[in-house]
Predicted model as a PDB file, atoms N, CA, C, CB and O in Angstrom, pLDDT in the B-factor column:
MODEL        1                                                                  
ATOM      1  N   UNK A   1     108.836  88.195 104.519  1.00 90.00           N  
ATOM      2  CA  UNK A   1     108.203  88.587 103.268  1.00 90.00           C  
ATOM      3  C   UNK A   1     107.908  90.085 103.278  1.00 90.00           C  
ATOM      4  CB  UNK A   1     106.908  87.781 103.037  1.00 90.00           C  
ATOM      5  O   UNK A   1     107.331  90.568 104.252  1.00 90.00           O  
ATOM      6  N   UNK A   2     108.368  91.035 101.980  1.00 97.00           N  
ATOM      7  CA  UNK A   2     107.653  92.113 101.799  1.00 97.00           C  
ATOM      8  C   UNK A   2     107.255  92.272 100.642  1.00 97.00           C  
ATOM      9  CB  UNK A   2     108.171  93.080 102.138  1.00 97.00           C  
ATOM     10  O   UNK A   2     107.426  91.365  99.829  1.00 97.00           O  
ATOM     11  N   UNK A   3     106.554  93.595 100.235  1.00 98.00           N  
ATOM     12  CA  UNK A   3     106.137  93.748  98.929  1.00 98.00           C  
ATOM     13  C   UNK A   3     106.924  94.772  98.401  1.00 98.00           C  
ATOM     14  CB  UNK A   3     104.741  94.010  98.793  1.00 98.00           C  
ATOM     15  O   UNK A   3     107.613  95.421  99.189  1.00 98.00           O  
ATOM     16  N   UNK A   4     106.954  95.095  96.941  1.00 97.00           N  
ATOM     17  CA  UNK A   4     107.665  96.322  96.757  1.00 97.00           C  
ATOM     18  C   UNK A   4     107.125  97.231  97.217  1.00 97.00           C  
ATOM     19  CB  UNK A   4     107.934  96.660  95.642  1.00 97.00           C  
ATOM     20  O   UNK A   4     107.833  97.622  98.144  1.00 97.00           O  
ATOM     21  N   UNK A   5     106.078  97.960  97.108  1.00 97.00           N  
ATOM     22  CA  UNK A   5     104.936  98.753  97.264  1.00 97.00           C  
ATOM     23  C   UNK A   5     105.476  99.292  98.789  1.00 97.00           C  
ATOM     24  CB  UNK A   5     103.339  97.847  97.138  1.00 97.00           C  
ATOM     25  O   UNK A   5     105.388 100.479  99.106  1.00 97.00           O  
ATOM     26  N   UNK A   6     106.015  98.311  99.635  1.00 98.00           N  
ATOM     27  CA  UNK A   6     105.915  98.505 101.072  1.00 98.00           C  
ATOM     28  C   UNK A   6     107.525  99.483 100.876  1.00 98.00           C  
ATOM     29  CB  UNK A   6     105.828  96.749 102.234  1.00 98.00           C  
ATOM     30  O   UNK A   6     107.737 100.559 101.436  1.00 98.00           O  
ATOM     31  N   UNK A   7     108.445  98.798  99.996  1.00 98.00           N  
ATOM     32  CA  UNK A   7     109.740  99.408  99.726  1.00 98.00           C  
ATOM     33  C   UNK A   7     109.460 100.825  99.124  1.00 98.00           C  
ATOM     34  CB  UNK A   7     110.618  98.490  98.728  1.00 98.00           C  
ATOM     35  O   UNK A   7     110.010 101.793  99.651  1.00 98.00           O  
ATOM     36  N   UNK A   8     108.678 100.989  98.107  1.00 98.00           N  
ATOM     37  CA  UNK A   8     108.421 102.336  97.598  1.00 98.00           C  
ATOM     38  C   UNK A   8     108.126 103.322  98.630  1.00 98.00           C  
ATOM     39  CB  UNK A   8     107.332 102.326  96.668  1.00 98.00           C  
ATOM     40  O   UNK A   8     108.523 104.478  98.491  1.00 98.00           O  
ATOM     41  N   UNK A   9     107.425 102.938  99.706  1.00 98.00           N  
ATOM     42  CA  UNK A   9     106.483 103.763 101.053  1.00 98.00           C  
ATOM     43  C   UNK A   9     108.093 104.546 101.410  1.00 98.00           C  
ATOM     44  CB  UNK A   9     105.521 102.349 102.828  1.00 98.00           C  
ATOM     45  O   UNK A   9     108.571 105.650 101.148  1.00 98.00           O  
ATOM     46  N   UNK A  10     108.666 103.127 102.254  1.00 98.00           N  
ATOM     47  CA  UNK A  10     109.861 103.470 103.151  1.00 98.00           C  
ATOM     48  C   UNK A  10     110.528 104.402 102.229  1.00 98.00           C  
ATOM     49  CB  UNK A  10     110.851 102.170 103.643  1.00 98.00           C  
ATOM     50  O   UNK A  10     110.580 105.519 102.745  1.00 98.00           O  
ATOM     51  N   UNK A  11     111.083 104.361 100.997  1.00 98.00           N  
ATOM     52  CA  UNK A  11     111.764 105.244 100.840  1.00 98.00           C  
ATOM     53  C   UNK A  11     111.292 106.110 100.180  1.00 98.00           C  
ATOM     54  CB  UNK A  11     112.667 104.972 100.521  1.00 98.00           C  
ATOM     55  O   UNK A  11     111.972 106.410  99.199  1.00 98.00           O  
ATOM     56  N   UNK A  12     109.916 106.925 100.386  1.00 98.00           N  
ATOM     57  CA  UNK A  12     109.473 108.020 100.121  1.00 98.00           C  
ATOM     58  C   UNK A  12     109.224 108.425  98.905  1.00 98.00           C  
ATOM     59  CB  UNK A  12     110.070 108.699 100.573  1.00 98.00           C  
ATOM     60  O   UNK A  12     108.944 109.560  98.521  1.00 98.00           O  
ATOM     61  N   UNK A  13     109.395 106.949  98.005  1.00 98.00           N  
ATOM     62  CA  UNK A  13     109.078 107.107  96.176  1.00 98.00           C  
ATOM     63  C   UNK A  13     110.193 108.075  95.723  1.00 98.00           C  
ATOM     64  CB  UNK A  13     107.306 107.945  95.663  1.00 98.00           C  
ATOM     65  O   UNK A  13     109.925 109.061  95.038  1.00 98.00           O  
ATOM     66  N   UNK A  14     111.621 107.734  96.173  1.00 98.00           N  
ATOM     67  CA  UNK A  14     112.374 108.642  95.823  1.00 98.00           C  
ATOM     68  C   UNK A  14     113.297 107.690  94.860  1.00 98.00           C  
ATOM     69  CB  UNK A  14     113.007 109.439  97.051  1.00 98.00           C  
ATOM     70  O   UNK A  14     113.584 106.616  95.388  1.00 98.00           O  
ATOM     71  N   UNK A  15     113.782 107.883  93.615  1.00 98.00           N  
ATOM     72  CA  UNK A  15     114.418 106.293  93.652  1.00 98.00           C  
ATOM     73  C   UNK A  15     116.332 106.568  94.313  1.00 98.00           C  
ATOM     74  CB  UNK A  15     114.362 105.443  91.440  1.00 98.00           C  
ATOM     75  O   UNK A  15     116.936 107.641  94.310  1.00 98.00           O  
ATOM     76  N   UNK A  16     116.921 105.038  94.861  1.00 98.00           N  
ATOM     77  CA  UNK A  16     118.155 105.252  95.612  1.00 98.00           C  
ATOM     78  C   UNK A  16     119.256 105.274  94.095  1.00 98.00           C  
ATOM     79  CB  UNK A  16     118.461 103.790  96.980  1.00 98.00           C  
ATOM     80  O   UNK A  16     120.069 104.382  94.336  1.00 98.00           O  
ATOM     81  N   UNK A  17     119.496 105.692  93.143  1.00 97.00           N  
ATOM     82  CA  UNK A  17     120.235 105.648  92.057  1.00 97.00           C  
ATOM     83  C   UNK A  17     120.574 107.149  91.903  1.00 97.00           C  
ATOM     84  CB  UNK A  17     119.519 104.960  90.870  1.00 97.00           C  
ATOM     85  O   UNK A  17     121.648 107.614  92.283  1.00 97.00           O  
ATOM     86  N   UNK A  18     119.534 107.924  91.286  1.00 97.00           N  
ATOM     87  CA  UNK A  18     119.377 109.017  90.913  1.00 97.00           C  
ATOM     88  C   UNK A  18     119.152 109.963  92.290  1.00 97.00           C  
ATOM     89  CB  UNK A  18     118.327 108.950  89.899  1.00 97.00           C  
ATOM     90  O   UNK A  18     120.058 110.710  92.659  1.00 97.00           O  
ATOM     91  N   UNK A  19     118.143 109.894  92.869  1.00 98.00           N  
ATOM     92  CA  UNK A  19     117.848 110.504  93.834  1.00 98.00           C  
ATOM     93  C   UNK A  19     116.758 111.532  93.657  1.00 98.00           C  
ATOM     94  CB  UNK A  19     118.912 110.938  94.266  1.00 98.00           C  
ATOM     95  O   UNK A  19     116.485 112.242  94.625  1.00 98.00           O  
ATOM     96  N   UNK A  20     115.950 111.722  92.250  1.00 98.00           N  
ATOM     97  CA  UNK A  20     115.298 112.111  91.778  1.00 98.00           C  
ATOM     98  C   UNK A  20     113.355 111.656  92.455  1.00 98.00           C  
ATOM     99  CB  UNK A  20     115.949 111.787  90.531  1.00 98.00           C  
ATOM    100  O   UNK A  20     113.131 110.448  92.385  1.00 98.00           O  
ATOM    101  N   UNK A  21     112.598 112.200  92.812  1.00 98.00           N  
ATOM    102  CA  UNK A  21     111.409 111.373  92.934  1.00 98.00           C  
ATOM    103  C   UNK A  21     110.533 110.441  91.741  1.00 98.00           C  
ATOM    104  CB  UNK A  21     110.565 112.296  93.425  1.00 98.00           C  
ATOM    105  O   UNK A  21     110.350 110.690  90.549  1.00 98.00           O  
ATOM    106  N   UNK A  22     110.321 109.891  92.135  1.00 98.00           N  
ATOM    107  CA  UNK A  22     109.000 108.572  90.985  1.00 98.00           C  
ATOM    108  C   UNK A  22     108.271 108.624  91.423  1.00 98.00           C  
ATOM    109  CB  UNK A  22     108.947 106.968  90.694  1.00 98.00           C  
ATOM    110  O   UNK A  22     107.985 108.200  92.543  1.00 98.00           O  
ATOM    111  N   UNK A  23     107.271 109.574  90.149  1.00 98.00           N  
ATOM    112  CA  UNK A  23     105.698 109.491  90.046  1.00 98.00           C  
ATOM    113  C   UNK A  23     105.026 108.127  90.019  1.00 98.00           C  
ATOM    114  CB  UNK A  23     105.249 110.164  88.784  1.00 98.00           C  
ATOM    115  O   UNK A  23     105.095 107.328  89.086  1.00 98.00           O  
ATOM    116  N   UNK A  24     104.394 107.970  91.117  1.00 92.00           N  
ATOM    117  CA  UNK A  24     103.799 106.682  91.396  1.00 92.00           C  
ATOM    118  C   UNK A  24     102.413 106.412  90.449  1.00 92.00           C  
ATOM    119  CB  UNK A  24     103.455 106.649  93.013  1.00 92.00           C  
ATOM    120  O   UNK A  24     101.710 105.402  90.485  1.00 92.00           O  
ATOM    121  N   UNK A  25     102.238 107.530  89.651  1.00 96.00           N  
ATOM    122  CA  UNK A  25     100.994 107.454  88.610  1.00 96.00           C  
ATOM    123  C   UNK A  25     101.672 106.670  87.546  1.00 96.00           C  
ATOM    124  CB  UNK A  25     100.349 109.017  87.996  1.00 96.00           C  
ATOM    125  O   UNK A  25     100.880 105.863  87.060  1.00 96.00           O  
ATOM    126  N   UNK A  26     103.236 106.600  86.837  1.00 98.00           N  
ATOM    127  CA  UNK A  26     103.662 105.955  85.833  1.00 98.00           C  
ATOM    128  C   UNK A  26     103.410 104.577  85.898  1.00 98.00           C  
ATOM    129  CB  UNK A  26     104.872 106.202  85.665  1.00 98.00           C  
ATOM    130  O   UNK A  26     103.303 104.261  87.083  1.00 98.00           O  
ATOM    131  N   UNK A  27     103.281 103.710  85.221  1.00 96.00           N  
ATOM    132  CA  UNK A  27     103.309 102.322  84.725  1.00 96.00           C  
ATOM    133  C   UNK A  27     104.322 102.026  84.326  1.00 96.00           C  
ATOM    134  CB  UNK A  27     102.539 101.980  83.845  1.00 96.00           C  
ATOM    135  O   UNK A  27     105.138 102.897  84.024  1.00 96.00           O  
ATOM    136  N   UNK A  28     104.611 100.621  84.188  1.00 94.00           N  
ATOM    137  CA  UNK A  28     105.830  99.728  83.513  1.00 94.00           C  
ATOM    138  C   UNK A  28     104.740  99.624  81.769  1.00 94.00           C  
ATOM    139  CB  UNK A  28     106.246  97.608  84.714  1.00 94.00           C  
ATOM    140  O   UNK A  28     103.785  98.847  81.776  1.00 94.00           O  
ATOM    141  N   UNK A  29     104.953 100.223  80.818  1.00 95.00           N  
ATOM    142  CA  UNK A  29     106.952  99.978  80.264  1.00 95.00           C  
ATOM    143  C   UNK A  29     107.526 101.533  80.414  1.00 95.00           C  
ATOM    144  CB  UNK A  29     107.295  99.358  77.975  1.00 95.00           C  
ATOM    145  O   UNK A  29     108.645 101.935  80.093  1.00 95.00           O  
ATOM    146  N   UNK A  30     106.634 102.147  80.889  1.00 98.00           N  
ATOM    147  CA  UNK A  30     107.180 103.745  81.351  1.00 98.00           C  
ATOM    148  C   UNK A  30     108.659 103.596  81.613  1.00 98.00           C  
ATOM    149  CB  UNK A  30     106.407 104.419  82.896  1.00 98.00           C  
ATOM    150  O   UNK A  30     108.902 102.627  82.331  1.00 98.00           O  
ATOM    151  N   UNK A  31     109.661 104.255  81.247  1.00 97.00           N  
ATOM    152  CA  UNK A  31     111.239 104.045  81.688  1.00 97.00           C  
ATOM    153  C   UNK A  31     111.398 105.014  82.648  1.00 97.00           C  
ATOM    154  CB  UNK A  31     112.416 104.244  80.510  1.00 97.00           C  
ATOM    155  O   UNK A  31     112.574 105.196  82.964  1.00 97.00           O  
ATOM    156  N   UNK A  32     110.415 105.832  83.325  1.00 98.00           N  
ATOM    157  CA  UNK A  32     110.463 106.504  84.407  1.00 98.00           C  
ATOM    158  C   UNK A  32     109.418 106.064  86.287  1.00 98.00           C  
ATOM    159  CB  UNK A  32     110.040 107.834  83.609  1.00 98.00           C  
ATOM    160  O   UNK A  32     109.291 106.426  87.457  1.00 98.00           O  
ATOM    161  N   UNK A  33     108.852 104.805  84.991  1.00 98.00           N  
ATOM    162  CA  UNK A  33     108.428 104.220  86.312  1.00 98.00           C  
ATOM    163  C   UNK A  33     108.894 103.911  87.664  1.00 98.00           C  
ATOM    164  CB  UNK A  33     108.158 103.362  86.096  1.00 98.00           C  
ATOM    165  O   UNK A  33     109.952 104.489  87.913  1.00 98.00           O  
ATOM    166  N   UNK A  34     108.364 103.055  88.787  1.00 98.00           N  
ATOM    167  CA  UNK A  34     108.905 102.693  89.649  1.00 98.00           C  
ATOM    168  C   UNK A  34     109.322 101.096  89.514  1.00 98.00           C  
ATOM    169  CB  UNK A  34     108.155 103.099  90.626  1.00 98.00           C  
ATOM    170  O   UNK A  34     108.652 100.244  88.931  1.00 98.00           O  
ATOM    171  N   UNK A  35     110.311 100.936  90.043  1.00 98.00           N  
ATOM    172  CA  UNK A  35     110.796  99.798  89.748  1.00 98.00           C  
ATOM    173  C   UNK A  35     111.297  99.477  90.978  1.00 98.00           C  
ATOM    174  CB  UNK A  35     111.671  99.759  88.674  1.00 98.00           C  
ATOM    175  O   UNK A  35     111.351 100.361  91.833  1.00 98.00           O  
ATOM    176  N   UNK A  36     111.891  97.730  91.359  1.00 98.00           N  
ATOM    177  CA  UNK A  36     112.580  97.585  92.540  1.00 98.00           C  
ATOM    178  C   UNK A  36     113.739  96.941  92.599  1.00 98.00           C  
ATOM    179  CB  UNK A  36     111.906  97.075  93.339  1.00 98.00           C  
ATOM    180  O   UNK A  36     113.994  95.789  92.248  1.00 98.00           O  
ATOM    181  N   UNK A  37     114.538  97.884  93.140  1.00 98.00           N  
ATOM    182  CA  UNK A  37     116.289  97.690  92.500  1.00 98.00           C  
ATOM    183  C   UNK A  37     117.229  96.798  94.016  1.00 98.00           C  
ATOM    184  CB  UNK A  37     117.279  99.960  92.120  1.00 98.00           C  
ATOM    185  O   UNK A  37     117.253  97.007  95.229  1.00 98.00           O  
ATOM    186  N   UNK A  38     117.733  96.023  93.312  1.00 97.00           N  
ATOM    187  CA  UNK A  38     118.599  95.046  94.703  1.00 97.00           C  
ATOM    188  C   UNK A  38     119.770  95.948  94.309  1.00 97.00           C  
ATOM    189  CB  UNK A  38     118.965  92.857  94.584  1.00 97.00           C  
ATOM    190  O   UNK A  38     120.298  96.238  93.236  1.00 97.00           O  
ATOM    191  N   UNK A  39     120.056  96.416  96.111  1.00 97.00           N  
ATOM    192  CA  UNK A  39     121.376  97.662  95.709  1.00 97.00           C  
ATOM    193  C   UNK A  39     122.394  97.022  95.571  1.00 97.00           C  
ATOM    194  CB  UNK A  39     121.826  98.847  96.787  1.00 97.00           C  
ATOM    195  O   UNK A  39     123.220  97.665  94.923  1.00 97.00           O  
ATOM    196  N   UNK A  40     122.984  95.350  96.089  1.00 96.00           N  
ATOM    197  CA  UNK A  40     123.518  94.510  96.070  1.00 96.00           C  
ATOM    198  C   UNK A  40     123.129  93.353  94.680  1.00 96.00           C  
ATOM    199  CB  UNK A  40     123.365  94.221  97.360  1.00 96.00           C  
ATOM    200  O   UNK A  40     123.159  92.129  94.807  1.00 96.00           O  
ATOM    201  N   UNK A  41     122.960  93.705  94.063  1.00 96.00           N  
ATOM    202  CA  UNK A  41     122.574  92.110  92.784  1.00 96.00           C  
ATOM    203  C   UNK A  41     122.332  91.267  93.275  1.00 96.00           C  
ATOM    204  CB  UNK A  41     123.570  91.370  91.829  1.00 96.00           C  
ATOM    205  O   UNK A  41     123.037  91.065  94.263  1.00 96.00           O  
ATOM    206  N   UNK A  42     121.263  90.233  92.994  1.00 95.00           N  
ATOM    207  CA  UNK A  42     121.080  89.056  93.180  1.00 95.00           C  
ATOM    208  C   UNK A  42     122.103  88.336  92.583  1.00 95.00           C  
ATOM    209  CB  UNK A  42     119.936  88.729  92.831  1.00 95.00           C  
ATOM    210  O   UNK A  42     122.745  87.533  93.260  1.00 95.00           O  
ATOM    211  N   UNK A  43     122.501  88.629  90.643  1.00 93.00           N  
ATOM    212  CA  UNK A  43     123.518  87.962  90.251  1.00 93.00           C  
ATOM    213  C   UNK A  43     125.027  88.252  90.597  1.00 93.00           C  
ATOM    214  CB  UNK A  43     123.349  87.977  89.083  1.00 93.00           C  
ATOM    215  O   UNK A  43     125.953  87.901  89.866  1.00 93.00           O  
ATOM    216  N   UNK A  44     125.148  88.780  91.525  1.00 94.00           N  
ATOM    217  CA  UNK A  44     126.722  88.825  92.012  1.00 94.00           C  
ATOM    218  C   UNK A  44     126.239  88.331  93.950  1.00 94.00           C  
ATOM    219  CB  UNK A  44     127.687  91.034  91.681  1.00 94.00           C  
ATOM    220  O   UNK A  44     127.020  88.587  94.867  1.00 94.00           O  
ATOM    221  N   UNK A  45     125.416  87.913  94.092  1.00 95.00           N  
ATOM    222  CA  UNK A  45     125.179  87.541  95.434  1.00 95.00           C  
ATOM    223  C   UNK A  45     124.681  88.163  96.604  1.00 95.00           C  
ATOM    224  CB  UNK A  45     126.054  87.221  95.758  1.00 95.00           C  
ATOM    225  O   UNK A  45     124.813  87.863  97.790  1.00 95.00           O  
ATOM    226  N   UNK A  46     123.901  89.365  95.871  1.00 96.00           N  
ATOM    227  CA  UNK A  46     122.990  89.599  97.295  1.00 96.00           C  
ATOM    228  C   UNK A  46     121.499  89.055  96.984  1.00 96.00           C  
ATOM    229  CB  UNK A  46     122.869  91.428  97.779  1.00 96.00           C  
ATOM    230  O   UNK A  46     120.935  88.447  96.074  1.00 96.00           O  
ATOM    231  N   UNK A  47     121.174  89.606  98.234  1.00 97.00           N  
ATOM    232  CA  UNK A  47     119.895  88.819  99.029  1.00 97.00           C  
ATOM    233  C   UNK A  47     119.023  89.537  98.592  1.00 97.00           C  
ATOM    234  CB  UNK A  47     119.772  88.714 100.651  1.00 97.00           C  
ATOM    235  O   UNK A  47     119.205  90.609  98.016  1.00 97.00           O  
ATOM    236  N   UNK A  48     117.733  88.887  98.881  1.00 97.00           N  
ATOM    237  CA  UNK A  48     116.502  90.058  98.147  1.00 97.00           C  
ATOM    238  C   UNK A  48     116.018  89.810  99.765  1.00 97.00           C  
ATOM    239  CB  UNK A  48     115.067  89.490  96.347  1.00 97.00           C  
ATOM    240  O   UNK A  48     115.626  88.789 100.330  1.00 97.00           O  
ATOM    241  N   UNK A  49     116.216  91.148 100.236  1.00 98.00           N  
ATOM    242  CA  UNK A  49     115.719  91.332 101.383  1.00 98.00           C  
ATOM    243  C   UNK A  49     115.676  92.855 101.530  1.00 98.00           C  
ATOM    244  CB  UNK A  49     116.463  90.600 102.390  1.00 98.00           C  
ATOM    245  O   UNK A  49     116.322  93.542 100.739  1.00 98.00           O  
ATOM    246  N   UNK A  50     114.718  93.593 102.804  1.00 98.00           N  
ATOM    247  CA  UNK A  50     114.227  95.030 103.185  1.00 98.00           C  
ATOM    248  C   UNK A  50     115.635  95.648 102.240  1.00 98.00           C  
ATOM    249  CB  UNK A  50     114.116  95.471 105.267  1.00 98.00           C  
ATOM    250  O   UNK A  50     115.786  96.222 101.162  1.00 98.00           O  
ATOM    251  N   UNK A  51     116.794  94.993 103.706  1.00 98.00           N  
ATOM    252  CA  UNK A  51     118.100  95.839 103.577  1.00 98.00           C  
ATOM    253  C   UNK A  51     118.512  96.014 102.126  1.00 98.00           C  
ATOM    254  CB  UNK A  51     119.322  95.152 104.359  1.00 98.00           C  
ATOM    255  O   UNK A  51     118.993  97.124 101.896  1.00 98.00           O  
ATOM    256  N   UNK A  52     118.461  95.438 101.407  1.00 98.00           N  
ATOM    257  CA  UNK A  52     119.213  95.014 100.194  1.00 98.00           C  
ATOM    258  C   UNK A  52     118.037  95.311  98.840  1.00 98.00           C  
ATOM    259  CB  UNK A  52     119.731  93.188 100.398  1.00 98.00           C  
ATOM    260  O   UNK A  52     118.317  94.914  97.708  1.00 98.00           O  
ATOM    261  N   UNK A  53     116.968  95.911  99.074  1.00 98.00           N  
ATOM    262  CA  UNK A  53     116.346  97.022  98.212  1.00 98.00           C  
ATOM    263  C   UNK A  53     115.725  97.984  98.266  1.00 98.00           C  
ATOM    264  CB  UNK A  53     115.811  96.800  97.639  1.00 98.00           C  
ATOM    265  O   UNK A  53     115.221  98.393  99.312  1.00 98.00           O  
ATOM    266  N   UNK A  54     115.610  98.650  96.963  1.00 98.00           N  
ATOM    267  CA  UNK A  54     114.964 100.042  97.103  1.00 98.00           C  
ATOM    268  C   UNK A  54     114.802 100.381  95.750  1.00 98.00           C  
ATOM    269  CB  UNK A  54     115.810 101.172  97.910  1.00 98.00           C  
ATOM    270  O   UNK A  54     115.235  99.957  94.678  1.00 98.00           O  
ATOM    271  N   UNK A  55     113.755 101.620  96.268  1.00 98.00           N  
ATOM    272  CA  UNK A  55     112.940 102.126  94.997  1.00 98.00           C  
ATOM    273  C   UNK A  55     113.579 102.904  94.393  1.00 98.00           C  
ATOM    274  CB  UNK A  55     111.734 102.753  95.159  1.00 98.00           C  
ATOM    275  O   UNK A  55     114.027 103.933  94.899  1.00 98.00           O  
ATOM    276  N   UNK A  56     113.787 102.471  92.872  1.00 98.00           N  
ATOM    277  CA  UNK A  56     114.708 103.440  91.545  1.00 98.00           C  
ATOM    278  C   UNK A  56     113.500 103.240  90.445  1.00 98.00           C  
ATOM    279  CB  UNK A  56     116.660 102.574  90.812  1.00 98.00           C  
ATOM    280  O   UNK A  56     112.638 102.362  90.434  1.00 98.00           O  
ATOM    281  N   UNK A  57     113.726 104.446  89.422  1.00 98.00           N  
ATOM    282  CA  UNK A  57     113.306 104.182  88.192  1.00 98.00           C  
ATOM    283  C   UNK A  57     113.493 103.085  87.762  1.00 98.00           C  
ATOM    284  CB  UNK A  57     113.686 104.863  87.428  1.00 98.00           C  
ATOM    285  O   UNK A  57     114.117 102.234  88.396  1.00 98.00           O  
ATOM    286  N   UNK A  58     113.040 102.911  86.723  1.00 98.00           N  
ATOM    287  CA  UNK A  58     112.932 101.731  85.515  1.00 98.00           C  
ATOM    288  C   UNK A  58     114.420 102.064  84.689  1.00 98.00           C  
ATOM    289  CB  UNK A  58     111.264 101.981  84.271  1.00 98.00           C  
ATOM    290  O   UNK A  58     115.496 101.477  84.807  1.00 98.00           O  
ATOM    291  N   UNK A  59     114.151 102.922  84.046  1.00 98.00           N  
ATOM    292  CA  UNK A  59     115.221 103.122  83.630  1.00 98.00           C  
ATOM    293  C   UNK A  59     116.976 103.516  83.795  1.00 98.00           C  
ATOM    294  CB  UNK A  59     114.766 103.551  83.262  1.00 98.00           C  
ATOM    295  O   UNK A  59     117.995 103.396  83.115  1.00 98.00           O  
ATOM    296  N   UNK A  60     116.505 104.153  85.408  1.00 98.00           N  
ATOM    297  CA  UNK A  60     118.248 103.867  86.133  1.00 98.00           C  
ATOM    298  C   UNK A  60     118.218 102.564  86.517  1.00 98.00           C  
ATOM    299  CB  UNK A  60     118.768 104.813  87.665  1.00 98.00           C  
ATOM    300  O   UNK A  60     119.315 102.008  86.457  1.00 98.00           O  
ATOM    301  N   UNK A  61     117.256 101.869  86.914  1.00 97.00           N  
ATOM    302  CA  UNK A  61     117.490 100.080  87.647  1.00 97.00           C  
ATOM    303  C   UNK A  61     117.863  99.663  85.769  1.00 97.00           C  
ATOM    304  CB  UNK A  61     115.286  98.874  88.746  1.00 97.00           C  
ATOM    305  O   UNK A  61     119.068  99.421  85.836  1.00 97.00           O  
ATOM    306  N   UNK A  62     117.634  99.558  84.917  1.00 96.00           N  
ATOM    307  CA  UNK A  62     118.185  99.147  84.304  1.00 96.00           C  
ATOM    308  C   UNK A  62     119.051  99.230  83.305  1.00 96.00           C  
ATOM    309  CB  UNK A  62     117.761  98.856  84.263  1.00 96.00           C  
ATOM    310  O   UNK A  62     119.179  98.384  82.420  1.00 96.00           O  
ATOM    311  N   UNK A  63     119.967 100.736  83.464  1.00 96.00           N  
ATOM    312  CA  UNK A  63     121.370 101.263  83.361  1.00 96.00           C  
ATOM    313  C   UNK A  63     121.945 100.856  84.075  1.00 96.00           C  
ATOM    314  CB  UNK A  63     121.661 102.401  83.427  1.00 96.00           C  
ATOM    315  O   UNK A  63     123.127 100.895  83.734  1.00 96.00           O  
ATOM    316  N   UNK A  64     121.749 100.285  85.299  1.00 95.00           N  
ATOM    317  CA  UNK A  64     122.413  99.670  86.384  1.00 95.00           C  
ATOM    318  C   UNK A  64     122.889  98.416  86.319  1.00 95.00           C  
ATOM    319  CB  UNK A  64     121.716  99.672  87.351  1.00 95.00           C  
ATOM    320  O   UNK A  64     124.010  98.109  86.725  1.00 95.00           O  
ATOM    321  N   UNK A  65     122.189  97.735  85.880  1.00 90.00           N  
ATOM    322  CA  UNK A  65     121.857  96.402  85.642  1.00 90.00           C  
ATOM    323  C   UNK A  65     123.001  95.553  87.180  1.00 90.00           C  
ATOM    324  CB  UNK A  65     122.362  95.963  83.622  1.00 90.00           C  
ATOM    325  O   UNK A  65     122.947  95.934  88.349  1.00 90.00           O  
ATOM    326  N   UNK A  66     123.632  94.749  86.808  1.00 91.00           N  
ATOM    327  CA  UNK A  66     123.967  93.930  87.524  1.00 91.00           C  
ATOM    328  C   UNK A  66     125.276  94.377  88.055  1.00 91.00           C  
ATOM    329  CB  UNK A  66     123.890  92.781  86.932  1.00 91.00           C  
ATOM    330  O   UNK A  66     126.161  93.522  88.100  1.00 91.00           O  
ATOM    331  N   UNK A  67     125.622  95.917  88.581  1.00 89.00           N  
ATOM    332  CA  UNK A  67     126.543  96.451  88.785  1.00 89.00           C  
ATOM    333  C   UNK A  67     126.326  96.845  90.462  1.00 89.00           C  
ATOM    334  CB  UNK A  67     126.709  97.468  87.714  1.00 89.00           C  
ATOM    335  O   UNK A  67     125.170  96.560  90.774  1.00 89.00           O  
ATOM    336  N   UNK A  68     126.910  97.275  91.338  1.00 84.00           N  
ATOM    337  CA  UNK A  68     126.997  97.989  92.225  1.00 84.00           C  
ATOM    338  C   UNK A  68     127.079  99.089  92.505  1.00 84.00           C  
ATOM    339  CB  UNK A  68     127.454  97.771  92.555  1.00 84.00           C  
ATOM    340  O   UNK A  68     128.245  99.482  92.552  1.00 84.00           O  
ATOM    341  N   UNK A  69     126.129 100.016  92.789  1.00 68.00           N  
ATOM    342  CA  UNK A  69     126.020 101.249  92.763  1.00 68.00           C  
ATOM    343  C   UNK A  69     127.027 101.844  93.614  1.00 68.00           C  
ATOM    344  CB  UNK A  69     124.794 101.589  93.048  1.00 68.00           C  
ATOM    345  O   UNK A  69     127.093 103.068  93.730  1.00 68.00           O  
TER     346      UNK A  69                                                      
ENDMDL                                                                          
END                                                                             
């Protein structure tokens, strides 16, 4: 088990899409918020695990949507 929060830490609130940092003061429905992105999709078959996420905006995690970065 982890939390996102613990994913945001590890990767330094940077999000893995853009590469840009996320202000951890934004909120959701903020489209610059922090959000937690499976770099692998759940709907094409990855795992929701450490390896297999990381911290992106709101709004690149969901330009992304169910694609492979």
């Amino acid at each position: 088990d982890f939390t996102p929060a613990e994913i945001f830490e590890r990767d330094d609130w940077t999000c893995g899409i853009c590469t840009q940092p996320v202000d951890h003061g934004l909120r959701w429905p903020d489209p610059m918020s922090v959000s937690l992105d499976h770099i692998t999709p759940l709907a094409v078959g990855g795992e929701h695990s450490r390896a297999n996420t990381q911290c992106a905006h709101l709004t690149c995690n969901v330009r992304k949507g169910a694609q492979i970065a």
